[in-house]
N, C-alpha and C positions, 0 to 999 in steps of 0.2 A: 504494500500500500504506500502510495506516492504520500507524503507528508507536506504540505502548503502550508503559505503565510498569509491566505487571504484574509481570514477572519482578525488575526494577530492585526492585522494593518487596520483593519474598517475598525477596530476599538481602539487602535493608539489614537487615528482620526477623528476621533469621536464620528462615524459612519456608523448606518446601519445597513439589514439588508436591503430595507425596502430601496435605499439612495442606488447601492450597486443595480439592483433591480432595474431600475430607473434607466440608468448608464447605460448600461450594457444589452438591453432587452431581455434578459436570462429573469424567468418566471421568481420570482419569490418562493414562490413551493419548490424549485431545483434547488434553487442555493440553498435553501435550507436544509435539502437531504443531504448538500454537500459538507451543510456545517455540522449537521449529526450523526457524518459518518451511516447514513445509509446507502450511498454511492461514494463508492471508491476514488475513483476517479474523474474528474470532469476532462470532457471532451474539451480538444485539441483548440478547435473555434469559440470555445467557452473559455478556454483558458487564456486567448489572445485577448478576450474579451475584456475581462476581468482585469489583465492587467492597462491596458489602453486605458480603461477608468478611471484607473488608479495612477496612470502616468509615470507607470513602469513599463518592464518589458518580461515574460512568462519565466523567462531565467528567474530574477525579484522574488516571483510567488513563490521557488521549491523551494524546499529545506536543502540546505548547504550539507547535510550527510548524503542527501539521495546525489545529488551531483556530485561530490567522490564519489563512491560506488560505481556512479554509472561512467565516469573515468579509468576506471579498476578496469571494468568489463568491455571496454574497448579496445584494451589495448592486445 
């Protein structure tokens, strides 16, 4: 399971879901499954989305172990 910083960001921001919502067209009811860990993963176009919002870029969102790792296994 991929580990994000979406949620981490929208509360340093003082953000909620409904503003991401808003941004990015991604339904309220997705993000939320995505904040409660009922979907693993969010899609590729969700993910660009997300960060464009946020005025990052989908690198931003992962967790800095999952990118080692995934440095490991490329090589």
């Amino acid at each position: 399971m991929m580990k994000t910083h979406i949620f981490e960001i929208l509360e340093s921001r003082s953000l909620r879901v409904y503003w991401l919502a808003k941004h990015t067209g991604i339904s309220e009811q997705l993000l939320s499954k995505y904040k409660n860990k009922k979907i693993e993963n969010t899609a590729l176009i969700n993910s660009y989305k997300i960060a464009k919002a946020l005025g990052g870029t989908i690198d931003d969102l992962i967790d800095e172990e999952i990118k080692i790792l995934n440095l490991k296994h490329t090589k």
